[in-house]
MOPAC internal coordinates of N, CA, C and O (Angstrom, degrees):
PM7 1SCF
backbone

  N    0.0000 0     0.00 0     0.00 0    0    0    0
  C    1.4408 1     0.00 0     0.00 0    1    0    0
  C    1.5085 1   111.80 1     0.00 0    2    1    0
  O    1.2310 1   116.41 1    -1.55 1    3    2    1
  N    1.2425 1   124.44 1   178.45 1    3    2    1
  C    1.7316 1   144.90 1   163.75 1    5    3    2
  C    1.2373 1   105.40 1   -57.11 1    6    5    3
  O    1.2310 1   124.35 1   -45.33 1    7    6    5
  N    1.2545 1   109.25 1   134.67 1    7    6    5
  C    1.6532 1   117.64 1  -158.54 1    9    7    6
  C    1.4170 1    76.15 1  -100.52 1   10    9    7
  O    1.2310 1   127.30 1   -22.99 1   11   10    9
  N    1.4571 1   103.55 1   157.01 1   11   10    9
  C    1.5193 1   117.18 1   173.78 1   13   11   10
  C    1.2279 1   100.27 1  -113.91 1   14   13   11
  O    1.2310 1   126.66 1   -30.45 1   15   14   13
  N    1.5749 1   104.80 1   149.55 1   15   14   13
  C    1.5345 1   105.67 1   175.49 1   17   15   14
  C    1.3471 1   118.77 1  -128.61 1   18   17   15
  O    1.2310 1   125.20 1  -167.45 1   19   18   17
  N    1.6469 1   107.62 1    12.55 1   19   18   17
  C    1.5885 1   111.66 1   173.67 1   21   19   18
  C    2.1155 1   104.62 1   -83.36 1   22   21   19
  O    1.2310 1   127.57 1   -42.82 1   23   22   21
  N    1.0150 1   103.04 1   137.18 1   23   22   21
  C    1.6486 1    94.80 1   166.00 1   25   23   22
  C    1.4634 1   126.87 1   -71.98 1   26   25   23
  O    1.2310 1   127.97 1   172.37 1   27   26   25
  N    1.3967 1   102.27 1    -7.63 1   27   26   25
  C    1.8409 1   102.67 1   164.67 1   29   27   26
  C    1.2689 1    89.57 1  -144.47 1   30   29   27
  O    1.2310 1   124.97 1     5.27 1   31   30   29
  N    1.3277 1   108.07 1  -174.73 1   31   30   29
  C    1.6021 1   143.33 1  -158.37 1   33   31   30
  C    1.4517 1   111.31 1   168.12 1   34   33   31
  O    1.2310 1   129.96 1   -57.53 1   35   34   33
  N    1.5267 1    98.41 1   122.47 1   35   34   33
  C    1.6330 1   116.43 1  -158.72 1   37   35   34
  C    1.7870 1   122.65 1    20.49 1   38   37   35
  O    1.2310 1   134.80 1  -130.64 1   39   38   37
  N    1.7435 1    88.97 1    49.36 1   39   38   37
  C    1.1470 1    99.71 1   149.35 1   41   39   38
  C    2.2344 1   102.76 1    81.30 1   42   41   39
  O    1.2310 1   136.76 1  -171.37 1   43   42   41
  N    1.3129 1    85.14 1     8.63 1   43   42   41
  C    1.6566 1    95.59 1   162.60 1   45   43   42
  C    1.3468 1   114.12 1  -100.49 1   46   45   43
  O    1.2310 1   115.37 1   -23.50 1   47   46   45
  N    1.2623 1   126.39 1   156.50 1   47   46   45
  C    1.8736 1   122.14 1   145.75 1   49   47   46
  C    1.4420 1   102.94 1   -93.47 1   50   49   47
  O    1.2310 1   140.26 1   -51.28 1   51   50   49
  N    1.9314 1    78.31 1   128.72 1   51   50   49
  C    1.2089 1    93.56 1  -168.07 1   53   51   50
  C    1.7765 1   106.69 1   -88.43 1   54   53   51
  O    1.2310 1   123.75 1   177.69 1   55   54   53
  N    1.2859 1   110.41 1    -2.31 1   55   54   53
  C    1.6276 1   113.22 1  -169.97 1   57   55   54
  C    1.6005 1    83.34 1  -164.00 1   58   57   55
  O    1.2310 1   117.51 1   -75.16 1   59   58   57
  N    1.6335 1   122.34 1   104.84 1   59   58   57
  C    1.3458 1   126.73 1   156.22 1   61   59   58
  C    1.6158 1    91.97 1   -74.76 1   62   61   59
  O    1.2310 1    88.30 1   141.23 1   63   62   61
  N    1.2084 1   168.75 1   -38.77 1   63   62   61
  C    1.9452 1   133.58 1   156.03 1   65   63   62
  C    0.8746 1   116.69 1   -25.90 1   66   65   63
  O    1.2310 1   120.55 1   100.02 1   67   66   65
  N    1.4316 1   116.55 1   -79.98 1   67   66   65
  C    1.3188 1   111.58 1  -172.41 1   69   67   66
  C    1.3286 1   120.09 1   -63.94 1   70   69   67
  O    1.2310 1   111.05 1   179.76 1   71   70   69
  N    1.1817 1   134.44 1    -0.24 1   71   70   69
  C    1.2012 1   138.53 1   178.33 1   73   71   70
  C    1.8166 1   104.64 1   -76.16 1   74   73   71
  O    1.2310 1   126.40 1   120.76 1   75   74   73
  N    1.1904 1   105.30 1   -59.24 1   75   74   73
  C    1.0207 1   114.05 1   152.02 1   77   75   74
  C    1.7932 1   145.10 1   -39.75 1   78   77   75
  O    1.2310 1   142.33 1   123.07 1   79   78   77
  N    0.9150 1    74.24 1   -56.93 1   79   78   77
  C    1.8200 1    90.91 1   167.65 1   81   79   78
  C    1.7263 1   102.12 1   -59.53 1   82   81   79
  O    1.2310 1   114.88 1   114.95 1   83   82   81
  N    1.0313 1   127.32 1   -65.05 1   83   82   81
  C    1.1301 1   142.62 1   153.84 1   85   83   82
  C    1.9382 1   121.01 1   -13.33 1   86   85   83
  O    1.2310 1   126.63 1   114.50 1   87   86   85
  N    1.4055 1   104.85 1   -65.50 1   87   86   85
  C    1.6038 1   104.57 1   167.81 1   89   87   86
  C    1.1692 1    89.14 1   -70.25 1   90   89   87
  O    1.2310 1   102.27 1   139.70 1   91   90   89
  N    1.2946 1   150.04 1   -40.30 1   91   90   89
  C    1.7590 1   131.95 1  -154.28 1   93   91   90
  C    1.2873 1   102.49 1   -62.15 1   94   93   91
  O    1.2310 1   121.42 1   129.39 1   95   94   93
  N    1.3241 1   114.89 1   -50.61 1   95   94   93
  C    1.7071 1   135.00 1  -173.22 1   97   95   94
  C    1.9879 1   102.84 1   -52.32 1   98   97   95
  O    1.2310 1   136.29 1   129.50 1   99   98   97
  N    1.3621 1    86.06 1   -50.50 1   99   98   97
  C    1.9111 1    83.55 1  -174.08 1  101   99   98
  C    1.0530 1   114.70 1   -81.96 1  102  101   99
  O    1.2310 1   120.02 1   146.35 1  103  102  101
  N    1.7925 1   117.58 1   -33.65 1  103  102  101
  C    1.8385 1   100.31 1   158.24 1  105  103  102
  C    1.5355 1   120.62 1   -60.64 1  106  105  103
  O    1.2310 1   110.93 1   176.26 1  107  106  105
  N    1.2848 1   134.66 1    -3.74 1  107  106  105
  C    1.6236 1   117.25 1   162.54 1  109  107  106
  C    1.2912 1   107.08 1   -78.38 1  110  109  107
  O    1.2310 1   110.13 1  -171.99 1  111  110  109
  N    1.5551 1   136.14 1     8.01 1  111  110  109
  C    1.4780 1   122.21 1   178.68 1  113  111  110
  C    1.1638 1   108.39 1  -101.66 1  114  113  111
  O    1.2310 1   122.21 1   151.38 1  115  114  113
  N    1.5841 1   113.38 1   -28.62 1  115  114  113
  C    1.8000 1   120.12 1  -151.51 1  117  115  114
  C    1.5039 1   107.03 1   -73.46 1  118  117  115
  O    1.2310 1   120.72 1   170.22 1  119  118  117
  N    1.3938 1   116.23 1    -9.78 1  119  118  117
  C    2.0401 1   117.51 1   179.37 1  121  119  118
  C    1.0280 1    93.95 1   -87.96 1  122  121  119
  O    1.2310 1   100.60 1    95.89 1  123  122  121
  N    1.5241 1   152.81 1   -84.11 1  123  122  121
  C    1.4924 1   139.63 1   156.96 1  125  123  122
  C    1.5150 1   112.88 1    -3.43 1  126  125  123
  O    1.2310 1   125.08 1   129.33 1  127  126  125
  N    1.4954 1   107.85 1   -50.67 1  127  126  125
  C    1.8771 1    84.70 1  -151.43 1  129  127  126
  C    1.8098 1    96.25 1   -78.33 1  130  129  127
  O    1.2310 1   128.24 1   134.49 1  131  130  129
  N    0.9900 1   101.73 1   -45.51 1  131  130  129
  C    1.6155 1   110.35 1   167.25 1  133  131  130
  C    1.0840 1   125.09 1   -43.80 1  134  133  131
  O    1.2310 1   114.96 1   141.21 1  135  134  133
  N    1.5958 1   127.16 1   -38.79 1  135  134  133
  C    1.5768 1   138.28 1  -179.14 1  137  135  134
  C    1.0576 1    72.62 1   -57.47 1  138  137  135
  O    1.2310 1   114.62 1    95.14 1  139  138  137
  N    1.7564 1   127.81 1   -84.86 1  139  138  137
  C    1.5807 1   135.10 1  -150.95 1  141  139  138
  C    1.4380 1   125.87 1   -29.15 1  142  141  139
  O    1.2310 1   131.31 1   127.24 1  143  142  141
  N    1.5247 1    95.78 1   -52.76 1  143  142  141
  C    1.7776 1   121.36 1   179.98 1  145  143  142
  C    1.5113 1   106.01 1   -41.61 1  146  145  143
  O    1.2310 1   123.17 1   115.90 1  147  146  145
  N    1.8088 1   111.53 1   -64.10 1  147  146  145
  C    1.2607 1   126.02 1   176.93 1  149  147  146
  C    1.4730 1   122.35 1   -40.86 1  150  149  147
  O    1.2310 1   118.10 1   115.35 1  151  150  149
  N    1.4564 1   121.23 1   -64.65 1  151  150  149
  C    1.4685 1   128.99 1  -178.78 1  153  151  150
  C    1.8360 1   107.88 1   -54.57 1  154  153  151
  O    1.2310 1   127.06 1   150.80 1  155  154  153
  N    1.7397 1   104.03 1   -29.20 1  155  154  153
  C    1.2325 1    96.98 1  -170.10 1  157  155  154
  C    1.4832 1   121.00 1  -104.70 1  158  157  155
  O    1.2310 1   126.55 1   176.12 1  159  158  157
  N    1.9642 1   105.01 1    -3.88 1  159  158  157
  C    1.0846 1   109.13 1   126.53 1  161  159  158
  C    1.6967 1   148.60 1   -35.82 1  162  161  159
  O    1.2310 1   129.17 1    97.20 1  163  162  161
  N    1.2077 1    99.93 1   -82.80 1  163  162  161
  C    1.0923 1   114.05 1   174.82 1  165  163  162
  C    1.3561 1   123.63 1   -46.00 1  166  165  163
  O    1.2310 1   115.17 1   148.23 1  167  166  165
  N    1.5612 1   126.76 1   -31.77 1  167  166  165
  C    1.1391 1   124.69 1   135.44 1  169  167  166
  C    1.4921 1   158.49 1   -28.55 1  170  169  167
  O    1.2310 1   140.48 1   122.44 1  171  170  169
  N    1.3710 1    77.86 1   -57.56 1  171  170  169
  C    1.8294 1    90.17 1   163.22 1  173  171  170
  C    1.4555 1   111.28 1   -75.71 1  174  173  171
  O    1.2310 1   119.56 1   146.85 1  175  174  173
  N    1.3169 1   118.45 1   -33.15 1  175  174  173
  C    1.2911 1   103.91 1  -179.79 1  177  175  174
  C    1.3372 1   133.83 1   -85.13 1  178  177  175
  O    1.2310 1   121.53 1   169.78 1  179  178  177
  N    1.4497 1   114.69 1   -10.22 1  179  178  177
  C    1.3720 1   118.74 1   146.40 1  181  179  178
  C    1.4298 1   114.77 1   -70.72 1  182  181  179
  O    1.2310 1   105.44 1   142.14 1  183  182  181
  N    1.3930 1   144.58 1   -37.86 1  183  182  181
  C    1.3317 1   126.03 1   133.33 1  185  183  182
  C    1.6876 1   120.86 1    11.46 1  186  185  183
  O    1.2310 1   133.94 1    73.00 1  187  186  185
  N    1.4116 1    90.64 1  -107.00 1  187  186  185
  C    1.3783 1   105.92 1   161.78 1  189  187  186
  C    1.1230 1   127.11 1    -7.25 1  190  189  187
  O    1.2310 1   121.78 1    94.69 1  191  190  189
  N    1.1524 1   114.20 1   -85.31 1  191  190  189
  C    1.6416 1   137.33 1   179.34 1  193  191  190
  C    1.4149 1   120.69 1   -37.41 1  194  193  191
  O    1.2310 1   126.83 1   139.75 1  195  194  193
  N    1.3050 1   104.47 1   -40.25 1  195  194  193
  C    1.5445 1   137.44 1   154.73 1  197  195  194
  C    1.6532 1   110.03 1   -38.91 1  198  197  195
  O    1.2310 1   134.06 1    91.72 1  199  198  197
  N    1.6633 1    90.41 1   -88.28 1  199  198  197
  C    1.6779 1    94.34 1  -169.54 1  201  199  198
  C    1.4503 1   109.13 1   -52.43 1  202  201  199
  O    1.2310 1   116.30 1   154.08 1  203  202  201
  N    1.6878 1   124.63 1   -25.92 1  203  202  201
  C    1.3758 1   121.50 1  -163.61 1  205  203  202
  C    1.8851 1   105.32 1   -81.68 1  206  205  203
  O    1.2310 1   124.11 1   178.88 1  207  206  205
  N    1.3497 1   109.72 1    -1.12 1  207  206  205
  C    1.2345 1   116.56 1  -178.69 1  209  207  206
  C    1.5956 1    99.54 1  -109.54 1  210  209  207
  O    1.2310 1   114.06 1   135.60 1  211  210  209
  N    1.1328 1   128.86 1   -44.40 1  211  210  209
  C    1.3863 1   115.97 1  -177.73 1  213  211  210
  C    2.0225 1    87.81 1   -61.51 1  214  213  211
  O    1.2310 1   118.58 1   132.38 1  215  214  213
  N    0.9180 1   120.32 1   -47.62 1  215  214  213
  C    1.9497 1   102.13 1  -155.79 1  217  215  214
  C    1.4859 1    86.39 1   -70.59 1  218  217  215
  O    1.2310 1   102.54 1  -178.26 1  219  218  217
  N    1.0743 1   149.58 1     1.74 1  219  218  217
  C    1.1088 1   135.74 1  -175.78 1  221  219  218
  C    1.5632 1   118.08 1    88.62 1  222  221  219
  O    1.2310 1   118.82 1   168.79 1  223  222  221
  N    1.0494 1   119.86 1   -11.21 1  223  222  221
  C    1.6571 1   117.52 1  -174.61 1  225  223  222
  C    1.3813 1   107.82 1  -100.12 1  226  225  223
  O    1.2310 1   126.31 1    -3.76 1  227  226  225
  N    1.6889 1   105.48 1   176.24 1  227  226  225
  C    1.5734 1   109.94 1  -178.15 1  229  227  226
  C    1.4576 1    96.20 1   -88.61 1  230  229  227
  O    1.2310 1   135.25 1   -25.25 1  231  230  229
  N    1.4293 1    88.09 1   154.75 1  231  230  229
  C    1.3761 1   122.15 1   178.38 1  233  231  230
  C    2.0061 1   107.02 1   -49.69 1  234  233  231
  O    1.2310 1   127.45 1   -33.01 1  235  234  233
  N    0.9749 1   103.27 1   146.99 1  235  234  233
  C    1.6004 1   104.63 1   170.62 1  237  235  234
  C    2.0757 1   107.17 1  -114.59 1  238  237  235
  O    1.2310 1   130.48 1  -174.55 1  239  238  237
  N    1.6750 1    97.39 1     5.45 1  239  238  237
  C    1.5306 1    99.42 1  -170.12 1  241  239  238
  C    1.7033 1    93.36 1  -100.67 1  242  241  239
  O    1.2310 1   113.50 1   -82.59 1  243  242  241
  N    1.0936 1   129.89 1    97.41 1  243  242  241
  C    1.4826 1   146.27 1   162.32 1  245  243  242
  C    1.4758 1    87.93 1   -10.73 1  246  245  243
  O    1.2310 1   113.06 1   -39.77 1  247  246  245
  N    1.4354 1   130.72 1   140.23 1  247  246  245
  C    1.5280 1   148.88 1   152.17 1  249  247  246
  C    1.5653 1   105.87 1   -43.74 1  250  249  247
  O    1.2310 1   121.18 1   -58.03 1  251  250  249
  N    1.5154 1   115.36 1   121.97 1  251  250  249
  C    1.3982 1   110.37 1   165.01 1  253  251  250
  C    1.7778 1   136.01 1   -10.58 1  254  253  251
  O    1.2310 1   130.52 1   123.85 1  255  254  253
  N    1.3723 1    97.31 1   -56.15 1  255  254  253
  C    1.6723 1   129.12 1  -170.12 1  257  255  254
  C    1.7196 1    96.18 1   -60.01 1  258  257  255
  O    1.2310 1   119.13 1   157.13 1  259  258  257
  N    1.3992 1   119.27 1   -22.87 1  259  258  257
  C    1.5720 1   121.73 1  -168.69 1  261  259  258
  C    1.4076 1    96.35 1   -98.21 1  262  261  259
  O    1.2310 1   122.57 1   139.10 1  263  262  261
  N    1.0505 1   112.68 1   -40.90 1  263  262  261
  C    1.4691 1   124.15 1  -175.27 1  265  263  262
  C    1.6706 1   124.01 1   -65.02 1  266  265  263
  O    1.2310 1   130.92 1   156.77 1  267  266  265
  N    1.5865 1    96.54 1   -23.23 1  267  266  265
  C    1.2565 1    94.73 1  -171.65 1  269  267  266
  C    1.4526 1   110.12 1  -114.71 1  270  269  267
  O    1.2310 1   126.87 1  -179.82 1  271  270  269
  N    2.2285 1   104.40 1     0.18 1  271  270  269
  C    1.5765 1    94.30 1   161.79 1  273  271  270
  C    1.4948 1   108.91 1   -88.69 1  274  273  271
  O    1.2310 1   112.87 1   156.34 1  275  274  273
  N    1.3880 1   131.07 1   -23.66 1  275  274  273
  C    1.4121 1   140.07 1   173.52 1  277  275  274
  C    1.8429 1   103.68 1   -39.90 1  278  277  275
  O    1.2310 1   126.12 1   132.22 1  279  278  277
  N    1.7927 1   105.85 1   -47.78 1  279  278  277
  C    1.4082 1   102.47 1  -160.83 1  281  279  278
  C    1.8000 1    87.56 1   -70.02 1  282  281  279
  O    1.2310 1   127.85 1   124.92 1  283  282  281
  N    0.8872 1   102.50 1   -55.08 1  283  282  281
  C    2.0682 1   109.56 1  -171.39 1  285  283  282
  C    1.7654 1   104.67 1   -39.03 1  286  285  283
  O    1.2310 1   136.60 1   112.39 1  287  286  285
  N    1.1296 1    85.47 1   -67.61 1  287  286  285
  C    1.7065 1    77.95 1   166.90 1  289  287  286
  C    1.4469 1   115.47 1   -69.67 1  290  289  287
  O    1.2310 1    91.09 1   139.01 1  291  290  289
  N    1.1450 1   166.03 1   -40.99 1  291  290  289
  C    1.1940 1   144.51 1  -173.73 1  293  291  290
  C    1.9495 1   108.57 1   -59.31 1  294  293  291
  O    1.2310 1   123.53 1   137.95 1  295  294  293
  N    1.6061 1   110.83 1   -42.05 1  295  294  293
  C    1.5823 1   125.18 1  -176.28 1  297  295  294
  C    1.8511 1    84.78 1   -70.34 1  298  297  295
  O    1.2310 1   107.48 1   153.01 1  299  298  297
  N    0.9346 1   140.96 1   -26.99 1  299  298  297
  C    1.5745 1   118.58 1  -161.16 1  301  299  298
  C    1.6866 1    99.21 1   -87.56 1  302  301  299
  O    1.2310 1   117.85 1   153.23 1  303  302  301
  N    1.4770 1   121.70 1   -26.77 1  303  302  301
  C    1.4894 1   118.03 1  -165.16 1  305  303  302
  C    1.8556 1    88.58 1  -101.35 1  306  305  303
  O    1.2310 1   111.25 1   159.02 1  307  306  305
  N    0.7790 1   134.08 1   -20.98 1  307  306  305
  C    1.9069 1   139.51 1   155.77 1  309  307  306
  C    1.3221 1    95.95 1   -50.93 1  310  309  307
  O    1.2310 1   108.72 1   117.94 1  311  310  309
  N    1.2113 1   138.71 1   -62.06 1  311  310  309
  C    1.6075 1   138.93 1  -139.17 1  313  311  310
  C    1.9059 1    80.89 1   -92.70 1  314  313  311
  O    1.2310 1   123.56 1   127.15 1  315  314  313
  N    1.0820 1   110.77 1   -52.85 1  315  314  313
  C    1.8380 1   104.26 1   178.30 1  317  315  314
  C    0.9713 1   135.59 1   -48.07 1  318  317  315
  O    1.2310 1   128.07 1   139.76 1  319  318  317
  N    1.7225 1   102.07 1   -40.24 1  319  318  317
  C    1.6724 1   113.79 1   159.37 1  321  319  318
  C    1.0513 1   114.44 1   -82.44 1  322  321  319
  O    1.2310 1    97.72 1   146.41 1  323  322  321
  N    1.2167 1   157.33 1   -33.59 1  323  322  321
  C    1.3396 1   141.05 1   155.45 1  325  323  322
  C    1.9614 1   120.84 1   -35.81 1  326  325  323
  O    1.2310 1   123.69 1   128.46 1  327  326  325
  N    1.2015 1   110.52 1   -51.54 1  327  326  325
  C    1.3403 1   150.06 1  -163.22 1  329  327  326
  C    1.9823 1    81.61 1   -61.32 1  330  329  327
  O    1.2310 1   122.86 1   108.13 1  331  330  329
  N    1.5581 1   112.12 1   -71.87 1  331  330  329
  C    1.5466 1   114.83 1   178.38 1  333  331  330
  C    1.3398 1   138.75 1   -66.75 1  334  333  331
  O    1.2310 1   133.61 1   178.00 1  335  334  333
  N    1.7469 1    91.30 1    -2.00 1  335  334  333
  C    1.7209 1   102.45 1   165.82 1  337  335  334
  C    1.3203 1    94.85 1   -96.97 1  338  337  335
  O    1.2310 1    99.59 1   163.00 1  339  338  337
  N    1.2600 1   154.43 1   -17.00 1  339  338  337
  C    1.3104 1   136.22 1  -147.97 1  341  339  338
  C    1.7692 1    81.89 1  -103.94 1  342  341  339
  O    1.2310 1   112.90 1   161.01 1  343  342  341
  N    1.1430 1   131.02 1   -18.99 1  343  342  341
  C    1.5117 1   124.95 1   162.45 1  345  343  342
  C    1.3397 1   130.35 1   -79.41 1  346  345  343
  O    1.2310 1   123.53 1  -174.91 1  347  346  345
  N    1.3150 1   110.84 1     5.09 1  347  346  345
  C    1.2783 1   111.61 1  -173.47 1  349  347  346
  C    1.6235 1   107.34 1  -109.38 1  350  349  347
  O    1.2310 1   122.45 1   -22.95 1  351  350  349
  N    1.6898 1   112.92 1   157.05 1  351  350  349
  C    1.2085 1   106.78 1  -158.57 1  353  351  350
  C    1.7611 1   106.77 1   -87.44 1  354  353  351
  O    1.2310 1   123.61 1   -28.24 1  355  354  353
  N    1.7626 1   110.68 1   151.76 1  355  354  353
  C    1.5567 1   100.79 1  -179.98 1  357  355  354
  C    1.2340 1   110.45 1   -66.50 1  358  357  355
  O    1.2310 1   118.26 1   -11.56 1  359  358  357
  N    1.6069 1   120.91 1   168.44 1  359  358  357
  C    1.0263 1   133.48 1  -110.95 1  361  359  358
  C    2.0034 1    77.65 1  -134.74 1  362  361  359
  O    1.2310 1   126.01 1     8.14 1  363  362  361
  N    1.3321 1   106.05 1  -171.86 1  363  362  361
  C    1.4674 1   103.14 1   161.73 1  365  363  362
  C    1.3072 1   119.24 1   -70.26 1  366  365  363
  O    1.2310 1   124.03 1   -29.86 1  367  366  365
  N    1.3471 1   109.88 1   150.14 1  367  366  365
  C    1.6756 1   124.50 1  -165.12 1  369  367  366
  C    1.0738 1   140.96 1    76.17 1  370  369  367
  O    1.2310 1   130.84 1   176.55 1  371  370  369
  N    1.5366 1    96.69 1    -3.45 1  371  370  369
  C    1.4736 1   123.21 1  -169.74 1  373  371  370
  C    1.5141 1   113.50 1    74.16 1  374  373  371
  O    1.2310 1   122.86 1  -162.35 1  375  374  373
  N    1.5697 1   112.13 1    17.65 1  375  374  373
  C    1.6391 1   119.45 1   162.20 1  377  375  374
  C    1.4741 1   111.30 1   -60.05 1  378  377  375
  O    1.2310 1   115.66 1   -43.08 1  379  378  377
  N    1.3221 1   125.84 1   136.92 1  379  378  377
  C    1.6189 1   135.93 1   173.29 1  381  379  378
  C    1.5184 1    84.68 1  -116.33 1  382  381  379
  O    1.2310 1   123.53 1   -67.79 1  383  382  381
  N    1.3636 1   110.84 1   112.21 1  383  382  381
  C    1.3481 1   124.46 1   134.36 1  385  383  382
  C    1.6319 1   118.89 1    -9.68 1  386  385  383
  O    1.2310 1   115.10 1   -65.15 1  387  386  385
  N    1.3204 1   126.91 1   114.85 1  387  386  385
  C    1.8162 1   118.80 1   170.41 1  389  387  386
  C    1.6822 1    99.65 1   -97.47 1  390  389  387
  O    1.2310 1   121.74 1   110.61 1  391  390  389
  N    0.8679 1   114.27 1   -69.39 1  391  390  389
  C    1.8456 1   126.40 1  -160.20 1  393  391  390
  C    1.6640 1    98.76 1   -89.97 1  394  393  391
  O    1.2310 1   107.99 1  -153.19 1  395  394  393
  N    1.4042 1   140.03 1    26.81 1  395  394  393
  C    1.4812 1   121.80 1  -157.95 1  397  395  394
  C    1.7626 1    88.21 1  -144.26 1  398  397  395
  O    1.2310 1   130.13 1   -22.02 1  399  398  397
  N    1.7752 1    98.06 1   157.98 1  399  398  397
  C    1.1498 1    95.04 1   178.86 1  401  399  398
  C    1.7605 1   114.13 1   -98.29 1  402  401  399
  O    1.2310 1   130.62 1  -177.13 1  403  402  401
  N    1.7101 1    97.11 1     2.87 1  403  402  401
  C    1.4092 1   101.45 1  -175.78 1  405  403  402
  C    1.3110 1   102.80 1   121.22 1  406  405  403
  O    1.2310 1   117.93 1   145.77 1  407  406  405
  N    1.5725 1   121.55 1   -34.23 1  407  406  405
  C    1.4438 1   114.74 1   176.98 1  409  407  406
  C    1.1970 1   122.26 1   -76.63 1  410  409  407
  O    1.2310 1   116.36 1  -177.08 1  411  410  409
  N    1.5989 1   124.53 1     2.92 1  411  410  409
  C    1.5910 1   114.19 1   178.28 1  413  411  410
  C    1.6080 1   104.24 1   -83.02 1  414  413  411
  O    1.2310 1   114.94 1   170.03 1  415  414  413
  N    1.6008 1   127.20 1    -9.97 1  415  414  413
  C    1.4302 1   109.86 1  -137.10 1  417  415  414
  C    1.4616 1    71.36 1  -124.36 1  418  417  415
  O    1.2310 1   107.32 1   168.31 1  419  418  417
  N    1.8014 1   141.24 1   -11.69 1  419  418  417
  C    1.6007 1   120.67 1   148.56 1  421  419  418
  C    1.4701 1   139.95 1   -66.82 1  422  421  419
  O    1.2310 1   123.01 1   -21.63 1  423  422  421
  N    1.0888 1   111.83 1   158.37 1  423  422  421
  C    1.3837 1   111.22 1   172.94 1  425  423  422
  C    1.4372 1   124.78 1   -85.57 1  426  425  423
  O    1.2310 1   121.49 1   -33.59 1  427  426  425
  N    1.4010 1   114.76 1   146.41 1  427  426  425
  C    1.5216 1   109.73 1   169.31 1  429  427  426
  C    1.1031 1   122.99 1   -56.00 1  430  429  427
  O    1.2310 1   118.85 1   -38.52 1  431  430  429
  N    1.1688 1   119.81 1   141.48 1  431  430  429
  C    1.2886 1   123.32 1   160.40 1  433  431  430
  C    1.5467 1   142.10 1   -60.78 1  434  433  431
  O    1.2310 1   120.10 1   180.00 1  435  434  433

């Protein structure tokens, strides 16, 4: 038959590999795209910080030091959920969930 090339169809996976293969492919972008985000963060927000000091008012860009326990904590509850899928049992086909907490691959009730 016609190879399909969507990874679901009405809301099935239609190929947990390639599904897989697939997050593998987009986690080699996300350290780049993120490095990027950061520098061009941090940029704009000294920007900011800037113009909010020339008009005279306070800043609306949170102080670095807030910013960088927000990022620590956001990577520590990421690393937890990752950490609680890798405990959970595979799924049909012998697909392991990569990016899921387990609830995409049940059914409604």
């Amino acid at each position: 038959g016609k190879q399909d090339y969507y990874l679901t169809k009405a809301g099935e996976i239609v190929s947990g590999q390639r599904l897989e293969r697939f997050l593998l492919e987009l986690g080699h972008h996300e350290d780049p795209y993120y490095d990027n985000k950061k520098r061009t963060e941090d940029t704009s927000n000294k920007r900011m910080r800037k113009a909010d000091e020339v008009a005279g008012r306070e800043s609306s860009v949170p102080p670095d030091e807030i910013l960088a326990a927000k990022e620590e904590w956001d990577r520590a509850n990421y690393r937890e959920m990752l950490e609680s899928i890798g405990s959970q049992p595979k799924t049909k086909d012998g697909f392991k969930p990569v990016a899921s907490s387990g609830n995409l691959f049940s059914k409604p009730d």
